[in-house]
TORKOL-4160 file (C-alpha; in steps of 0.2 Angstrom, whole numbers, padded with zeros to 4 digits, m for minus):
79
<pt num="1" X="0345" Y="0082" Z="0197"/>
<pt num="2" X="0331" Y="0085" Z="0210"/>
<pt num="3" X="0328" Y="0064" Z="0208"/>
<pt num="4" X="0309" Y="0065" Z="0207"/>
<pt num="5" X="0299" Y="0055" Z="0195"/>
<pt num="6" X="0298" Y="0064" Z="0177"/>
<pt num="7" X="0282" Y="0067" Z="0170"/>
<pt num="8" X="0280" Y="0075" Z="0151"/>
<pt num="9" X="0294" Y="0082" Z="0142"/>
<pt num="10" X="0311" Y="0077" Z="0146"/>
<pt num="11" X="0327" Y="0087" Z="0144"/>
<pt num="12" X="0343" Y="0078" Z="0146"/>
<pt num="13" X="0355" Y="0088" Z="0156"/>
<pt num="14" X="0370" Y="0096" Z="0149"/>
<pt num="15" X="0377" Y="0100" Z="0165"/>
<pt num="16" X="0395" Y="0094" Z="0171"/>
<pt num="17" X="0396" Y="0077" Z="0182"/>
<pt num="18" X="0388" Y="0061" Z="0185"/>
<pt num="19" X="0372" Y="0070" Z="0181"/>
<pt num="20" X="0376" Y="0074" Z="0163"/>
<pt num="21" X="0368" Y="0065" Z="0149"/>
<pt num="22" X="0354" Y="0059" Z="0162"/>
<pt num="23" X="0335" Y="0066" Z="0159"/>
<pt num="24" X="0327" Y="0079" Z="0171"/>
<pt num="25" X="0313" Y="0090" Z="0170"/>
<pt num="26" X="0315" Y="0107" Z="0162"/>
<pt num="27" X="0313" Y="0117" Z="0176"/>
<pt num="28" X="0329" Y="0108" Z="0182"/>
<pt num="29" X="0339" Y="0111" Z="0170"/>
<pt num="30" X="0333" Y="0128" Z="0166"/>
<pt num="31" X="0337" Y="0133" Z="0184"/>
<pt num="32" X="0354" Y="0125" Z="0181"/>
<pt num="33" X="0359" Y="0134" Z="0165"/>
<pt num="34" X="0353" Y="0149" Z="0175"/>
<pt num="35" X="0367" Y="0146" Z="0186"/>
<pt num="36" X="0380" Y="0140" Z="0173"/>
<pt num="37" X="0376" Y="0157" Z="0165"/>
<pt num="38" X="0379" Y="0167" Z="0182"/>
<pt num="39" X="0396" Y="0160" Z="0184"/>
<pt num="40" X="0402" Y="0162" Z="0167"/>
<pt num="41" X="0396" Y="0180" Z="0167"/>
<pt num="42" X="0405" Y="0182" Z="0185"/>
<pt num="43" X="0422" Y="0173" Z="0177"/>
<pt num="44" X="0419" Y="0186" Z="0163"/>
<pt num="45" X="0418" Y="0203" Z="0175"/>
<pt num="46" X="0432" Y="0194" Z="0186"/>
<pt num="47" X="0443" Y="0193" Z="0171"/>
<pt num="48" X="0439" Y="0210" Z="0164"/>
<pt num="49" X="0443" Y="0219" Z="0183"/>
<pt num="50" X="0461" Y="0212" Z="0186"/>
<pt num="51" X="0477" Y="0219" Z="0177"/>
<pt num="52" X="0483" Y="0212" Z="0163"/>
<pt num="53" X="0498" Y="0198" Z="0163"/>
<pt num="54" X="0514" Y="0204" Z="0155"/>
<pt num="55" X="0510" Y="0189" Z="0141"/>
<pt num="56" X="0493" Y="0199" Z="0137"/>
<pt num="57" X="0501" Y="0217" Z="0136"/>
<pt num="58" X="0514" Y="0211" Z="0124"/>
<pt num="59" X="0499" Y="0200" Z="0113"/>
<pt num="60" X="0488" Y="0218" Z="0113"/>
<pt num="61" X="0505" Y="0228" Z="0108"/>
<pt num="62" X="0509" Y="0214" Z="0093"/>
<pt num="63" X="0492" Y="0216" Z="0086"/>
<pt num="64" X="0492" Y="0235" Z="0086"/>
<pt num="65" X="0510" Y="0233" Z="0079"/>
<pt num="66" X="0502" Y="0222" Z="0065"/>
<pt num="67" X="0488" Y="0234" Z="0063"/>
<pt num="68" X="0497" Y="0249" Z="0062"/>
<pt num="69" X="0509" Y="0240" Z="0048"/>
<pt num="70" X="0493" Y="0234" Z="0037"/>
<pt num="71" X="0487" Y="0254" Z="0037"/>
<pt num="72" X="0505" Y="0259" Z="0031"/>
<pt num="73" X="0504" Y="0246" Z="0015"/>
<pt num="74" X="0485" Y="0251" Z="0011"/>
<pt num="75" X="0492" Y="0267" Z="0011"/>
<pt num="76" X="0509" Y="0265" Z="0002"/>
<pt num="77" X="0500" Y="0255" Z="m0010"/>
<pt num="78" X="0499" Y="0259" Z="m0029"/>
<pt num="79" X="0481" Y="0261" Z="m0032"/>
């Protein structure tokens, strides 16, 4: 990634690219993951902060519908 000589333990990189699979050093690929780690956790806020689609409210009603029926048979059950 920085494409100076490697000295010592390589990594290879996991990152996305032409870079992957190639061998860096593992302040390199730490900063990177660093990075990857920031903008998934940014994604993550971002996606927790908008409204949610119509398709979503009706998955999250459908599964409090199923919960709500899997109550009702436990309790109807013959013990």
């Amino acid at each position: 990634m920085c494409a100076g000589p490697i000295d010592g333990t390589v990594w290879i990189s996991r990152a996305q690219g032409a870079c992957r699979g190639k061998p860096v050093h593992p302040e390199c690929e730490k900063k990177d993951q660093a990075a990857t780690a920031q903008r998934r956790a940014a994604k993550k806020e971002a996606k927790t902060n908008r409204p949610l689609s119509l398709v979503e409210e009706n998955w999250l009603l459908l599964a409090r519908q199923d919960q709500i029926r899997e109550q009702r048979r436990a309790r109807s059950a013959p013990e």
